[in-house]
N, C-alpha and C positions, 0 to 999 in steps of 0.2 A: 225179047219182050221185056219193059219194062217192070218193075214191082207193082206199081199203081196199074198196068193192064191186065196183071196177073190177077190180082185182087180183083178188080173189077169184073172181068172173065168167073172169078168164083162167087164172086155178088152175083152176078145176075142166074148163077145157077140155083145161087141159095132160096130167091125169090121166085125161078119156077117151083123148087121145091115147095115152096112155102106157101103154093096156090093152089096144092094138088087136093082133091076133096077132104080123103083122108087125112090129110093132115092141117084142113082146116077148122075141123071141128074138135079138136083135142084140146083140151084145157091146158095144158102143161108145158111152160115156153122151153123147156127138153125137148118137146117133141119137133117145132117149128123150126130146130138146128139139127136133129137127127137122121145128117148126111155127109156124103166125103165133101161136098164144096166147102161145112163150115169146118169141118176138120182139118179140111188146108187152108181156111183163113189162120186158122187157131196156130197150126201149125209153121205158118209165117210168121210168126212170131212178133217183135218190136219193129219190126219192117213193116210190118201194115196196121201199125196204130195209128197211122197220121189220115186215115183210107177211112179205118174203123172211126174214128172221133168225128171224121167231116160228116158221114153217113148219118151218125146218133145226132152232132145239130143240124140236120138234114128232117130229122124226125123218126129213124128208123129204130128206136128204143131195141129191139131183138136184138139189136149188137151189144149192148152193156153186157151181156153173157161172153161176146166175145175180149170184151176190154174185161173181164174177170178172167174168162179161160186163160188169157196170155199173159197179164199181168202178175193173177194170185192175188191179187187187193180185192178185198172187202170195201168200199170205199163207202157206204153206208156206216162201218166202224169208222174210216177216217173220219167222217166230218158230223158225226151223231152230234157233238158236246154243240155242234154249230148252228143248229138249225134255229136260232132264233135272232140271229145275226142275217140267215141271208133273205133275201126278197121272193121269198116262195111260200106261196099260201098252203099250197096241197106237200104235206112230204111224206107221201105215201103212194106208191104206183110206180111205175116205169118211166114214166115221163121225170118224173122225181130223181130217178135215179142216174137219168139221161142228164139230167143238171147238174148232179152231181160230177158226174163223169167229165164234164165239159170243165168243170171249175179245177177239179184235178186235173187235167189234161194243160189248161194252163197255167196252175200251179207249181206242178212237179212232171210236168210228162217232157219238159228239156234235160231236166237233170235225171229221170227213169232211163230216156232213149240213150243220153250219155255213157251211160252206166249195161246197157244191154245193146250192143252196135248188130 
């Protein structure tokens, strides 16, 4: 089985999970990953960022938690000094952060994977 079917296989168990009543009505995007599929995303480590980033410009914002879990970046710290540079009205929320994510990812996510095989 390929990496990208692996991933994918624990995607789509993330998002049964992520349907289930209880855990729809929970305030806290902790709760929306508090399963073994995101823990074996998490746990694949630099091997499914390129999986994890398509998702987030895809629209699926709940994985910026996963591109923090695996990376360790803050990435709100990375580009704080920046935000009146880039072409984004709202920088505040998830979607916010999904941009973020995306700008880092082609900024430095060849030279991160390099660095983490």
């Amino acid at each position: 089985t390929s990496d990208k079917a692996t991933f994918e296989g624990y995607y789509a168990q993330l998002l049964d999970f992520q349907k289930r009543p209880e855990v729809m009505i929970m305030n806290d995007m902790r709760s929306y990953v508090a399963c073994d599929a995101y823990k074996n995303i998490v746990l694949g480590g630099a091997k499914y960022l390129p999986f994890v980033i398509e998702k987030i410009e895809n629209g699926d914002f709940i994985l910026n938690l996963a591109m923090t879990d695996i990376t360790g970046i803050d990435v709100w710290a990375v580009y704080k000094n920046d935000y009146s540079s880039m072409d984004i009205k709202e920088t505040s929320g998830e979607q916010f952060i999904s941009k973020l994510w995306v700008r880092w990812w082609k900024e430095q996510g060849p030279t991160y994977m390099e660095n983490h095989p």
